[in-house]
Backbone as a ProteinNet text record, in pm:
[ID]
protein_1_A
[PRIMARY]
XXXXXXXXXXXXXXXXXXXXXXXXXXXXXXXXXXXXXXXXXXXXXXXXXXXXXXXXXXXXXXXXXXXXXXXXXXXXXXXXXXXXXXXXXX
[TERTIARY]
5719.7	5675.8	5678.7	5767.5	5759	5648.8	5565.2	5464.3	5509.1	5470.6	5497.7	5457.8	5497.2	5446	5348.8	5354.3	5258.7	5164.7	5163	5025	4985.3	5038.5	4985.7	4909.7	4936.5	4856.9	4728	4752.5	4608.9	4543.2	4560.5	4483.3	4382.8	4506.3	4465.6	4359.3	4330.3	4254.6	4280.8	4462.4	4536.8	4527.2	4546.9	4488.1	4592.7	4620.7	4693.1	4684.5	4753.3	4697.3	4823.3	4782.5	4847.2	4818.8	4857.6	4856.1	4941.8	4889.7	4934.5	4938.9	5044.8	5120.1	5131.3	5042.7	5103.6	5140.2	5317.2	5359.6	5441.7	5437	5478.9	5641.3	5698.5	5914.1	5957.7	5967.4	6079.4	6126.4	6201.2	6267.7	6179.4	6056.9	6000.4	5846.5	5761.7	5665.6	5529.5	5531.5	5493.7	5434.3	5531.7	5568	5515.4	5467.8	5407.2	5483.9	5502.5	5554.5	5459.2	5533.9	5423.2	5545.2	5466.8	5507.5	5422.9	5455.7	5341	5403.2	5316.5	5341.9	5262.2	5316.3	5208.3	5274.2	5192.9	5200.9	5101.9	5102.6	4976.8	4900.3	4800.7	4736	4595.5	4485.4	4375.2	4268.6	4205.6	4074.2	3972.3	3913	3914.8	3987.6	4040.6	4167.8	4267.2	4317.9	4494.8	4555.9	4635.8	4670	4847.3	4868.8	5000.4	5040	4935.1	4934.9	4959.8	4890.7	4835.6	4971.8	5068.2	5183.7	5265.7	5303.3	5398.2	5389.7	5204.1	5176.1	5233.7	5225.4	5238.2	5435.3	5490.6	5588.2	5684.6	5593.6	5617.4	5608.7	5503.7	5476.3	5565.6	5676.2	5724.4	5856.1	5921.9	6040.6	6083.8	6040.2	6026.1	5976.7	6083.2	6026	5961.8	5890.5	5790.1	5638.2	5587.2	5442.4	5308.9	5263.3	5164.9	5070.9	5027.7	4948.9	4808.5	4838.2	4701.9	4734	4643.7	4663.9	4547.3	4583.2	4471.7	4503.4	4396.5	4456.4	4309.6	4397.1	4318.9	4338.5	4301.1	4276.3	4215.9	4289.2	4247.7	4242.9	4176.5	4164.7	4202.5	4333.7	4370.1	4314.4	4292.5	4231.1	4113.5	3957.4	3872.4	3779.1	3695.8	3644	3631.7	3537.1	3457.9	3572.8	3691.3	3803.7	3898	3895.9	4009.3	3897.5	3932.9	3917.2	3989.7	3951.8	4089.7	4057.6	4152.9	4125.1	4182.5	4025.3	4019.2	4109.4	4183	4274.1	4403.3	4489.8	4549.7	4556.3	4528.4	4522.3	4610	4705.2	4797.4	4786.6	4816.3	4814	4919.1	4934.6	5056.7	5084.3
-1815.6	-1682	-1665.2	-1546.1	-1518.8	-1408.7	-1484.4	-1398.1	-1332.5	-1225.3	-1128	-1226.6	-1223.6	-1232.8	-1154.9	-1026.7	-922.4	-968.7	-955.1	-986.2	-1102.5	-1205.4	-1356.3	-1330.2	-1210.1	-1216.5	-1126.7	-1009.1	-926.2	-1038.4	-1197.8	-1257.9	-1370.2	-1381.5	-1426.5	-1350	-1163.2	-1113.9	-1018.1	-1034.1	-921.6	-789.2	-672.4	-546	-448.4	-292.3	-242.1	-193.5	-186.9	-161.2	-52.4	93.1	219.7	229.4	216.9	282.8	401	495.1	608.3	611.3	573.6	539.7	660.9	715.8	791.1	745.8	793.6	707.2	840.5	808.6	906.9	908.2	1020.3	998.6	970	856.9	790.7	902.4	995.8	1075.7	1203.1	1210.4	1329.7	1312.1	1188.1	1148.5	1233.7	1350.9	1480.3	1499.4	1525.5	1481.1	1394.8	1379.5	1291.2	1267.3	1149	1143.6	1054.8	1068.7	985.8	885.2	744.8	680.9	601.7	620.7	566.6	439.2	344.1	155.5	144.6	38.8	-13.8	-94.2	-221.6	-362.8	-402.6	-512.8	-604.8	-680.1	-626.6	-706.9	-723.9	-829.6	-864.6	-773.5	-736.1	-644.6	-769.4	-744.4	-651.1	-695.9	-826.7	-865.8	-812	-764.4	-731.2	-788.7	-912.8	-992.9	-959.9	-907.2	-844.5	-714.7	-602.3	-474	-534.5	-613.1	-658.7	-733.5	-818	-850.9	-777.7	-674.7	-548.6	-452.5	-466.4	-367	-476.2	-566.9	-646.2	-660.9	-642.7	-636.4	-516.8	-369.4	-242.7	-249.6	-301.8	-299	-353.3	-463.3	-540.8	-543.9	-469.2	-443.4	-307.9	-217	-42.3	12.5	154.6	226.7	326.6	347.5	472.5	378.4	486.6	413.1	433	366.6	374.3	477.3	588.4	654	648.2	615	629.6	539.4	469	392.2	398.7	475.6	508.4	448.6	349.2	265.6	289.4	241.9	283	168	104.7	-27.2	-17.3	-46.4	-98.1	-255.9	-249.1	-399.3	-356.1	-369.2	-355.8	-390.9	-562.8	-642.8	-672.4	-655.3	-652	-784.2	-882	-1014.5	-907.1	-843.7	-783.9	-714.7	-719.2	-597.8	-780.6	-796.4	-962.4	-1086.7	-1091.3	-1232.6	-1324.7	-1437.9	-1480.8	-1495.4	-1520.5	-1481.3	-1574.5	-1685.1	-1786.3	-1806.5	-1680.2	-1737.6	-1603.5	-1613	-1549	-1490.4	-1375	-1295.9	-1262.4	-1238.7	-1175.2	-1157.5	-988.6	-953.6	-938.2	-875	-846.3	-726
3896.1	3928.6	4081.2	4134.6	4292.9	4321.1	4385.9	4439.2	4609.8	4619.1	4732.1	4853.4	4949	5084.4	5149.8	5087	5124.3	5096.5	4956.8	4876.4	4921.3	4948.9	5002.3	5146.5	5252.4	5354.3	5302.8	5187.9	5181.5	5141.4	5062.8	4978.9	5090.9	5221.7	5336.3	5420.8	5406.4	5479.3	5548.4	5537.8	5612.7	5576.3	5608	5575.8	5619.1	5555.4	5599.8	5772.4	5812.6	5934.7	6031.3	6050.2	6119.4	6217.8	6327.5	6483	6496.7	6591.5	6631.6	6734.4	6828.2	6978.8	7013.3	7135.5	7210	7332.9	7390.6	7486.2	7561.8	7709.4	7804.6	7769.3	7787.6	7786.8	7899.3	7876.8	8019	8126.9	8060.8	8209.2	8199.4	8157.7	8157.2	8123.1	8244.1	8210.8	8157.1	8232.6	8194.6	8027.9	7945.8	7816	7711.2	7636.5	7537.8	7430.1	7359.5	7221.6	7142.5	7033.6	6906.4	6820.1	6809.1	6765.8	6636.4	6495.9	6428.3	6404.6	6402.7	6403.2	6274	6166.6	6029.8	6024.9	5987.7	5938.2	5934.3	5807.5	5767.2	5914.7	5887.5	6060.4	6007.2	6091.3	6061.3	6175.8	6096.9	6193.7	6197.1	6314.8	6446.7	6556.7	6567.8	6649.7	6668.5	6563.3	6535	6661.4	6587.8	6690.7	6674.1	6550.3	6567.4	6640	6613.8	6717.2	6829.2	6881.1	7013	7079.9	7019.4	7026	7043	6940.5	6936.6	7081.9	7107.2	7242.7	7315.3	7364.1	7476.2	7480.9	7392.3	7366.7	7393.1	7366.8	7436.3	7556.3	7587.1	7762.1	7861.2	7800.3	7875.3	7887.8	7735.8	7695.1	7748.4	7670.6	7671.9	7809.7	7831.9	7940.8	7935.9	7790.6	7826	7805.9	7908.4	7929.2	7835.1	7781.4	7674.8	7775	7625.6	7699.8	7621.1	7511.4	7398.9	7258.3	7215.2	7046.5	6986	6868.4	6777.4	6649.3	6626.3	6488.2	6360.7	6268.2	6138.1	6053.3	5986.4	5889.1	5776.5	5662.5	5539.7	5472.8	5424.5	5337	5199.2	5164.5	5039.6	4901.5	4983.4	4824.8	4887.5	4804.1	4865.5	4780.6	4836.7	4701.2	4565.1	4565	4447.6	4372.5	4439.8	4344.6	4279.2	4347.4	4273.4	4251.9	4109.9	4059.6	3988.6	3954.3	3919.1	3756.3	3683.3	3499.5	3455.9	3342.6	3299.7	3193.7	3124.6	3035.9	3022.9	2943.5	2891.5	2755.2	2708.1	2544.2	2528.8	2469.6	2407.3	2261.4	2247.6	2115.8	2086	1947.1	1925.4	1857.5
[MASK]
++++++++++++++++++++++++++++++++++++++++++++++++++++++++++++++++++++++++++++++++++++++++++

């Protein structure tokens, strides 16, 4: 049985996780744009946001102007347990 990778980090703790990048336009700093970022990341660190930013900052020429992030925990203890057998009817 292939289990997801996804599912293997929500089971780890990982959580959905949306940022909303606002970043100045290179030739028209003036200007604002929006960039929305999601990937599985761990709150309250998000050590992947935090990578990706450090990664904007160093790569990219428009300048971070604002990040507004939002987080879910998909799989939560009390919602998953694990199940002592298998029933099948027929």
């Amino acid at each position: 049985m292939n289990v997801s990778a996804d599912f293997l980090k929500q089971l780890e703790g990982y959580g959905l996780t949306t940022a909303e990048i606002l970043y100045r336009m290179p030739d028209h700093p003036s200007l604002l744009q929006t960039y929305v970022w999601q990937h599985y990341d761990v709150a309250p660190s998000f050590p992947v946001l935090v990578r990706f930013l450090d990664f904007w900052r160093a790569k990219l020429d428009g300048a971070l102007h604002s990040v507004k992030v939002a987080h879910s925990g998909l799989i939560k203890p009390a919602e998953f347990r694990a199940v002592e057998g298998i029933f099948r009817l027929h």
